[in-house]
Backbone as CSV, one residue per row, in Angstrom:
resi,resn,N_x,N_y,N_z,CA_x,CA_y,CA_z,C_x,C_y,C_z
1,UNK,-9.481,10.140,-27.105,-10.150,9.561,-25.961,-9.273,9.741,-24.725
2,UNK,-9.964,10.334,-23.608,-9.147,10.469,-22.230,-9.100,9.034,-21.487
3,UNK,-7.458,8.844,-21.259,-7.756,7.179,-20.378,-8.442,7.827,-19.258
4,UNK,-9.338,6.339,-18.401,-9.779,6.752,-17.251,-9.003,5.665,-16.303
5,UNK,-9.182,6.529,-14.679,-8.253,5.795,-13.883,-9.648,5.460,-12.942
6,UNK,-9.892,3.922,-11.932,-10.460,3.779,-11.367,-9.807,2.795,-10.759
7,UNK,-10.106,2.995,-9.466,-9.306,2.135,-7.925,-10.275,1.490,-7.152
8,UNK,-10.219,0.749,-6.186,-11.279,0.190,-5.437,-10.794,0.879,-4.183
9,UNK,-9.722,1.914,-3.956,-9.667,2.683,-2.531,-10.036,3.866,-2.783
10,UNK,-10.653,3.824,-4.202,-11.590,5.386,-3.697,-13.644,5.103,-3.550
11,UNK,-13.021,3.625,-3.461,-14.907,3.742,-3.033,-15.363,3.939,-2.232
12,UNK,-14.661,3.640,-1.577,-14.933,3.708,0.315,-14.054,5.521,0.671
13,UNK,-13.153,5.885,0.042,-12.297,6.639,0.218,-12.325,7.874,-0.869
14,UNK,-13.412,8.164,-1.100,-13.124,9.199,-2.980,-12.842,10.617,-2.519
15,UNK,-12.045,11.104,-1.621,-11.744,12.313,-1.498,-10.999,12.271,-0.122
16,UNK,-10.024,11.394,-0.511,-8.856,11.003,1.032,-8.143,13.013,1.329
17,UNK,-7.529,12.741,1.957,-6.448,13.162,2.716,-5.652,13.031,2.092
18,UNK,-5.183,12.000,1.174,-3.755,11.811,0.593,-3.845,10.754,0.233
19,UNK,-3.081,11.031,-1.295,-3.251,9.578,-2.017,-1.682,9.789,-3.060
20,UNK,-1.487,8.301,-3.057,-0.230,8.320,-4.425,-0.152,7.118,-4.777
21,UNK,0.406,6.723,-5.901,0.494,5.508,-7.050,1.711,5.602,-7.450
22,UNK,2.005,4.083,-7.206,3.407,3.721,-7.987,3.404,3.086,-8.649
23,UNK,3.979,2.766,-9.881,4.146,2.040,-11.129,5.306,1.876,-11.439
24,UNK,5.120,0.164,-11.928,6.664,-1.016,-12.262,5.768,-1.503,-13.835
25,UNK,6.657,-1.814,-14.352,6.466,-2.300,-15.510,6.465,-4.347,-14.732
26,UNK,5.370,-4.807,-15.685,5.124,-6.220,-14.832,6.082,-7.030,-15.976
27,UNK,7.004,-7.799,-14.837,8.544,-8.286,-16.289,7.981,-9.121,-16.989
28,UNK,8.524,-9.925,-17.791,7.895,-11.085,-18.491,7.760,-12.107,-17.535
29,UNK,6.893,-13.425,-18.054,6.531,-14.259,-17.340,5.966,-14.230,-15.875
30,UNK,6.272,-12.776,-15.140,5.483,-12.943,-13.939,3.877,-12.994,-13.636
31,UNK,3.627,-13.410,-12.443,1.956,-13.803,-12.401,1.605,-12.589,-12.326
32,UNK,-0.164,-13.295,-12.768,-1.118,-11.719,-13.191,-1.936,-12.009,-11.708
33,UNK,-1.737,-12.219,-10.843,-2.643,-12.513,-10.100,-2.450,-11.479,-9.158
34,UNK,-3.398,-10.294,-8.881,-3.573,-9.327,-7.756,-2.857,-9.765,-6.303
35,UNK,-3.968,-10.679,-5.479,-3.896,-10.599,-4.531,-1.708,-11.166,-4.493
36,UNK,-2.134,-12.013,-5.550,-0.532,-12.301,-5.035,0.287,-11.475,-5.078
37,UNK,0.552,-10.440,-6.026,1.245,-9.277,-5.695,0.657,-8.610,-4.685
38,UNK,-0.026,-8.848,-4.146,-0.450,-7.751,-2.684,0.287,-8.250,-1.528
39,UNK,0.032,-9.553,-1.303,0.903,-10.721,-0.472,2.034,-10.285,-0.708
40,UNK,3.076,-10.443,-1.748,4.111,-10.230,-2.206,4.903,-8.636,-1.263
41,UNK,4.464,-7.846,-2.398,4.688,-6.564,-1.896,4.408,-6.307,-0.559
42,UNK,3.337,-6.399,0.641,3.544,-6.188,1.849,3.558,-7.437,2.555
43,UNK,4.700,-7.870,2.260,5.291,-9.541,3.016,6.788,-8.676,3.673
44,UNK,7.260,-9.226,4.796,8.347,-8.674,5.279,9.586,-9.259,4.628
45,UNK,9.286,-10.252,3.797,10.533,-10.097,2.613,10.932,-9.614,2.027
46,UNK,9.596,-9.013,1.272,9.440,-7.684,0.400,10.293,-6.009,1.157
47,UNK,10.634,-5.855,2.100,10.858,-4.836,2.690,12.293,-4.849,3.441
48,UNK,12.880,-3.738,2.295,13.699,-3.354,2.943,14.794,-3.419,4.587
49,UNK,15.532,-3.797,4.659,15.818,-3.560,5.699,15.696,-2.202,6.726
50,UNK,15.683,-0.958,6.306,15.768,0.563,6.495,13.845,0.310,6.709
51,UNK,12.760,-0.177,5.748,11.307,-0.467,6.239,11.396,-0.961,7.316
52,UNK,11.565,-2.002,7.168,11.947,-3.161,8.679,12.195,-1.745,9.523
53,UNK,13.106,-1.199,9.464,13.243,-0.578,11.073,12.378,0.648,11.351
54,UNK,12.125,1.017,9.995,10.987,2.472,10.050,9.444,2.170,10.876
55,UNK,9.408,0.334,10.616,8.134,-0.142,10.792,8.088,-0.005,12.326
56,UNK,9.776,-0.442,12.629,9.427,-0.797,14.240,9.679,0.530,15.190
57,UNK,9.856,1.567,14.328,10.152,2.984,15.075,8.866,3.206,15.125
58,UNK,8.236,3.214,14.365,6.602,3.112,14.367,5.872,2.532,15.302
59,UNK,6.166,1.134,15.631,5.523,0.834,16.484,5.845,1.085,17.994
60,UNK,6.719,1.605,18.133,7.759,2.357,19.521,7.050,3.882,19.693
61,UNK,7.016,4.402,18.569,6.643,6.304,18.446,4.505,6.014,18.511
62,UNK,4.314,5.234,17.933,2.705,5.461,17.720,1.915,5.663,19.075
63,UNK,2.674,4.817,20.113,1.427,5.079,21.133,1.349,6.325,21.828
64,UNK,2.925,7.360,21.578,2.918,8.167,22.761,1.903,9.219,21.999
65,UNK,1.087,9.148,20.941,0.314,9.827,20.716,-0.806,9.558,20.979
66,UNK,-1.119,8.520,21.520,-2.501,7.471,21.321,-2.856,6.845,20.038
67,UNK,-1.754,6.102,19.472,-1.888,5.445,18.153,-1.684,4.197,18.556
68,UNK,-2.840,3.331,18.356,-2.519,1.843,18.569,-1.175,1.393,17.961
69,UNK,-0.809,0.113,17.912,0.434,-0.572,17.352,-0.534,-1.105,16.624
70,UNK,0.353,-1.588,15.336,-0.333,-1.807,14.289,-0.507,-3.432,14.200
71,UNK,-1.772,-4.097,13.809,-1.821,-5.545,13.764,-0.979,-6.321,12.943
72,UNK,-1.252,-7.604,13.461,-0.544,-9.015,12.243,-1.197,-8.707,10.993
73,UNK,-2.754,-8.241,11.215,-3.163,-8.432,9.788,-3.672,-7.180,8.969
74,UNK,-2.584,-5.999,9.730,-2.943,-5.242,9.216,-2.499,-5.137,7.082
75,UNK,-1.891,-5.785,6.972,-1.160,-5.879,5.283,-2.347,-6.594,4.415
76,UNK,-3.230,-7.432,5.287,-3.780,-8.776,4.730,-4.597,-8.391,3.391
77,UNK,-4.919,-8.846,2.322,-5.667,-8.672,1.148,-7.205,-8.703,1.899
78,UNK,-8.105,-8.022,1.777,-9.750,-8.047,1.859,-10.705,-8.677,1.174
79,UNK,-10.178,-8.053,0.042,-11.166,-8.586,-1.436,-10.081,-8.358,-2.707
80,UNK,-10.793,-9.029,-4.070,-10.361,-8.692,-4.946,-11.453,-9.042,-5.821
81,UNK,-11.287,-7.703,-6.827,-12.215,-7.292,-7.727,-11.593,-7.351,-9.231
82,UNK,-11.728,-8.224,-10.370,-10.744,-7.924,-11.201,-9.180,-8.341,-11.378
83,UNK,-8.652,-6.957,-11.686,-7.497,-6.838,-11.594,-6.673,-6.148,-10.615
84,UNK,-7.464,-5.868,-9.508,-7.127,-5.532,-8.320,-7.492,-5.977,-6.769
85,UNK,-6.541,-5.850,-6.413,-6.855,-6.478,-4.679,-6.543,-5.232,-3.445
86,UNK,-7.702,-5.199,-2.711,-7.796,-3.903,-2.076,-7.307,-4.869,-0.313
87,UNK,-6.574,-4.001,0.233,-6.110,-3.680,1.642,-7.042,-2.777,2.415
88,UNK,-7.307,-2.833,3.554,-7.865,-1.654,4.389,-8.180,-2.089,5.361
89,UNK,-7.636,-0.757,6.082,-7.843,-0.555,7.436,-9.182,0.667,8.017
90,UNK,-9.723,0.630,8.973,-10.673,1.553,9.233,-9.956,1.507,10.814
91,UNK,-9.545,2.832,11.202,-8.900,3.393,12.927,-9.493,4.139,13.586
92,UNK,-8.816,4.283,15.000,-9.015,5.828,15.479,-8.361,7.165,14.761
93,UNK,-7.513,6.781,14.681,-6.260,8.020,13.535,-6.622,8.224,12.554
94,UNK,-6.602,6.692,11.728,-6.812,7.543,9.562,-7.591,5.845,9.457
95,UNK,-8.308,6.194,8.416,-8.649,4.866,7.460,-7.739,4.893,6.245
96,UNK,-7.364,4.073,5.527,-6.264,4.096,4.294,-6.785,3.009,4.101
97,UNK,-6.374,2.890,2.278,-7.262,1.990,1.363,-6.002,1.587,0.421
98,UNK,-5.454,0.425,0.178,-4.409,0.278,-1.169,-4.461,-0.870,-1.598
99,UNK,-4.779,-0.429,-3.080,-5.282,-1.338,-3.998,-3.761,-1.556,-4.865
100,UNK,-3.234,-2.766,-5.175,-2.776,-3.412,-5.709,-3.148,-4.367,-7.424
101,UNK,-2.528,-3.442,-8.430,-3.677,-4.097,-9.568,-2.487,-4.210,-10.346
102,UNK,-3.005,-5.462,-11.300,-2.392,-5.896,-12.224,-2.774,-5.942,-13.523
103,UNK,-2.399,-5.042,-14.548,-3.040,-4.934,-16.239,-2.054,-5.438,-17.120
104,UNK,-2.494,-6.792,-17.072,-1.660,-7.836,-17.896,-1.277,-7.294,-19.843
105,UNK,-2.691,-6.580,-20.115,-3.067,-5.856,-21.154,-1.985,-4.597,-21.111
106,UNK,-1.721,-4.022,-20.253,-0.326,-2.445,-20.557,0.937,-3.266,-19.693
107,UNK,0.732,-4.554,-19.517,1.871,-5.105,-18.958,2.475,-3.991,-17.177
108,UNK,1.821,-3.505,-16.644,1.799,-2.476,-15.477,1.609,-3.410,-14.288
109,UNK,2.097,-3.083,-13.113,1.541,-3.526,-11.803,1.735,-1.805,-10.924
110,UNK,0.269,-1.356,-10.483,0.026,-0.544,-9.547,-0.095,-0.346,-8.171
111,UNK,-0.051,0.111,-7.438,0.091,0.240,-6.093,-0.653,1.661,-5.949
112,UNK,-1.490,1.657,-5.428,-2.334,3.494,-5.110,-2.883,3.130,-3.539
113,UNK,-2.754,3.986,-3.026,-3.214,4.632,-1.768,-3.677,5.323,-1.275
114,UNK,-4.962,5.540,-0.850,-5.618,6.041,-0.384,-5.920,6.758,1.453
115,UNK,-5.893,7.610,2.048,-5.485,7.794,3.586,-6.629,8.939,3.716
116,UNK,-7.645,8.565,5.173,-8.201,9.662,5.302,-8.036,9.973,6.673
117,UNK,-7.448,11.258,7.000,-7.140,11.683,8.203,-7.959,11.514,9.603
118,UNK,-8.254,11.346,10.961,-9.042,11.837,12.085,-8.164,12.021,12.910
119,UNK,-8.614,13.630,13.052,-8.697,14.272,14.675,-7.269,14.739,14.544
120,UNK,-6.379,15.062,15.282,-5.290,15.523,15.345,-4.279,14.590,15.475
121,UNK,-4.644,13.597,15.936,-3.689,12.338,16.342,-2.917,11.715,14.402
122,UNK,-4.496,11.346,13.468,-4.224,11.230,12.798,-2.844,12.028,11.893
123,UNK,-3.440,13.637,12.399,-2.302,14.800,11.572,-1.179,14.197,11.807
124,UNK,-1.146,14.120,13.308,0.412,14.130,13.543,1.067,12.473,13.191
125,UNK,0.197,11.707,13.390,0.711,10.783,13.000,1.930,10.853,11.417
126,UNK,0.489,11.215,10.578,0.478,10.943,9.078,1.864,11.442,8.594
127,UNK,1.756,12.941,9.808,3.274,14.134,8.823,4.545,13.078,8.629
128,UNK,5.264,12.980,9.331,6.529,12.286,8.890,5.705,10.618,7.822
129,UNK,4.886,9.872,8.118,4.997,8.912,7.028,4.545,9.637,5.931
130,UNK,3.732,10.629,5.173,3.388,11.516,3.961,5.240,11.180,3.807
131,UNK,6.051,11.712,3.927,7.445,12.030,3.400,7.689,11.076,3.415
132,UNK,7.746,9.721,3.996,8.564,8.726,3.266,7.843,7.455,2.466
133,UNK,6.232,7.716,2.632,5.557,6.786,2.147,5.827,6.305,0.737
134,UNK,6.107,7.315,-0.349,6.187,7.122,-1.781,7.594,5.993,-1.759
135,UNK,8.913,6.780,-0.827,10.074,6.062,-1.440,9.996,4.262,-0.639
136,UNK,8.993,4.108,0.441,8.301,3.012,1.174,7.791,1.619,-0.011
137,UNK,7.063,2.074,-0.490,6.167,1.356,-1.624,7.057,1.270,-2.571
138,UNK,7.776,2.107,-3.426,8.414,2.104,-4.363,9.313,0.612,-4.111
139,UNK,10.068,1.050,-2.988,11.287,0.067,-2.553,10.776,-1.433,-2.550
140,UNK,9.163,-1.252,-1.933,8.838,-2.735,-1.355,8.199,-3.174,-2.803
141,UNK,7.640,-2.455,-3.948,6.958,-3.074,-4.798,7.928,-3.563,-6.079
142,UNK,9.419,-2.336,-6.270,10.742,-3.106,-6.940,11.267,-4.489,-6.217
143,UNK,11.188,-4.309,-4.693,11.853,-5.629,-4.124,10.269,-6.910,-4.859
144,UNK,9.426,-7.239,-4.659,8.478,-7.665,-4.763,8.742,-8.112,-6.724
145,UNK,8.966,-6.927,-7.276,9.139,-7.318,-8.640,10.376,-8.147,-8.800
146,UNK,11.052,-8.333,-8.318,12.624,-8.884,-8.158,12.056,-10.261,-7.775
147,UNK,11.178,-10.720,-6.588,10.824,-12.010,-6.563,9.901,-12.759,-7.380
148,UNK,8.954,-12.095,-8.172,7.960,-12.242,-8.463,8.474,-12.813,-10.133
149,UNK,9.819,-11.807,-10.624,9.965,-12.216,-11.666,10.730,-13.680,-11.984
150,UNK,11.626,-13.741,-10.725,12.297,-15.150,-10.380,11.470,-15.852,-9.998
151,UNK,10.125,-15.899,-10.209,9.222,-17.065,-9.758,9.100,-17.873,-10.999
């Protein structure tokens, strides 16, 4: 039997621009609860110091392209379906979709992302975060497992 993989950022999103998934093993005793690992993981606790400053080079570099600055609520949980809790944004630049899921059953916590490009602004935006997005998430969803398991 082939496992199957299904996300709630490819419903809105099933043929992005760019997509990637990270996977932590979920430690013992931590909560199964989605949205709270979504909270968790994009909380500015969760992030790096080196994020912290990537975030705010970001918000310094985005406009000279015509890229808004990014909101308070842009991190915020939307919905949750299951075992997952979906994020999203809809822009002028890109729409991006990241679902946050928890399978208490393979003991896993996921992180996938979804990004769909517009117009040129989007391109240029996207090029430099494509290269550091994976080691981004990784960092913030190990820091996130580090609190989550001391809970």
């Amino acid at each position: 039997m082939q496992p199957v993989f299904r996300s709630l950022v490819f419903v809105d999103l099933p043929a992005p621009d760019y997509a990637d998934m990270s996977i932590i093993a979920l430690p013992p005793g931590a909560p199964i609860d989605p949205a709270l690992w979504a909270r968790t993981v994009f909380s500015a606790r969760s992030m790096p110091l080196w994020v912290r400053a990537a975030f705010a080079l970001r918000e310094l570099m985005a406009p000279l392209i015509g890229v808004p600055r990014g909101s308070r609520d842009v991190f915020d949980v939307r919905a949750v379906h299951g075992e997952e809790a979906l994020l999203s944004i809809d822009d002028r630049h890109l729409d991006f979709r990241v679902g946050v899921g928890v399978d208490p059953e393979s003991r896993l916590v996921r992180v996938v992302t979804a990004v769909r490009l517009k117009g040129w602004r989007g391109r240029v935006y996207f090029w430099p975060v494509r290269l550091g997005h994976p080691l981004v998430v990784d960092a913030m969803l190990e820091r996130a497992r580090r609190r989550l398991a001391a809970a």
